[in-house]
N, C-alpha and C positions, 0 to 999 in steps of 0.2 A: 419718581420713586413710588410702588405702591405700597400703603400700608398692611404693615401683618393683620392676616385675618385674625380676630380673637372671634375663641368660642366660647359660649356660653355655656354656664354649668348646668347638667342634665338633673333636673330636680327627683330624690329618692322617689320612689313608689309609697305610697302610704301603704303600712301593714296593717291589716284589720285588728282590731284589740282582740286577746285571749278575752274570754269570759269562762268563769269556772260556775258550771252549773249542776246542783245540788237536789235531790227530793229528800224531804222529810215529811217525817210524819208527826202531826199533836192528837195525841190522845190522855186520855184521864192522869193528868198529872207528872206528862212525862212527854220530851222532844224525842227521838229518833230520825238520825243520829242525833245525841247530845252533845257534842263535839265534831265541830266544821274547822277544817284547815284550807287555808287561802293562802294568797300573796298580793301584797301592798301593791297597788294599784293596777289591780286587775279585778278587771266586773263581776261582779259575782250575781247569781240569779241562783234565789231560791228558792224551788216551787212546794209549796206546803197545802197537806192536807189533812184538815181535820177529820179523824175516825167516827168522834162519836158525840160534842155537844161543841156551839162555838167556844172557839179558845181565840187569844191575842197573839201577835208575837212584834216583841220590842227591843231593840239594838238599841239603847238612847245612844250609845256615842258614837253612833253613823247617825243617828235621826231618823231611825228607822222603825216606822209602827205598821202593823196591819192587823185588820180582823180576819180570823178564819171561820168561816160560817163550815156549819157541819156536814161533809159531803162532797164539798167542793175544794179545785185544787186554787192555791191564793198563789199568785208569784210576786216574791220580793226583791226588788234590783237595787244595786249600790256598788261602791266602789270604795274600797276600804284606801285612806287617805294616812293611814299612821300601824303601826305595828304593835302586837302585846295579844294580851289574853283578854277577852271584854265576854260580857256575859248578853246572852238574851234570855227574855221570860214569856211568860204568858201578864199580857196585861187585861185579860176580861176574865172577871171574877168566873170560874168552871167549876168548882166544889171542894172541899174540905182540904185537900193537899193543892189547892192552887200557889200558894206562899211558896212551894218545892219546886213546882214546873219551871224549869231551868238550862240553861245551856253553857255552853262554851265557843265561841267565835276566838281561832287563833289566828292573826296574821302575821306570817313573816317579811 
């Protein structure tokens, strides 16, 4: 008697990740856009450039810091792991209304 052939299962194709990629702009006390919408785990790159002196830009609850040096574009990659409203700022001192430079990071 011969045995049934068994076949082996055809392993999925790997799908490349979505990444959702963003420009902003930091100038004198103020993100552009202020307000970034995403989706929980999906890459997110965002290419930032400072207009006019270095500015910071800080996600603490991705763990996400960078400097913007004046002129040049900075890109910041992450992968948002939880959902909600989370803020980013400028974290290098830039001038009088630095305390305001402020954003919005929404993931759903």
């Amino acid at each position: 008697m011969v045995p049934a052939a068994t076949q082996e299962p055809v392993p999925a194709k790997p799908t490349a990740p979505v990444t959702r990629e963003k420009a902003m702009t930091a100038k004198r006390w103020e993100f552009s856009p202020s307000t970034v919408t995403v989706a929980k785990g999906q890459r997110v790159v965002l290419t930032i450039t400072s207009s006019d002196v270095t500015h910071g830009f800080s996600l603490p609850d991705f763990g996400v810091t960078a400097k913007l040096v004046a002129g040049q574009e900075t890109r910041v990659e992450f992968t948002p792991d939880k959902t909600g409203s989370f803020t980013f700022s400028c974290n290098e001192f830039c001038g009088t209304g630095h305390g305001s430079m402020r954003g919005t990071l929404i993931v759903q």
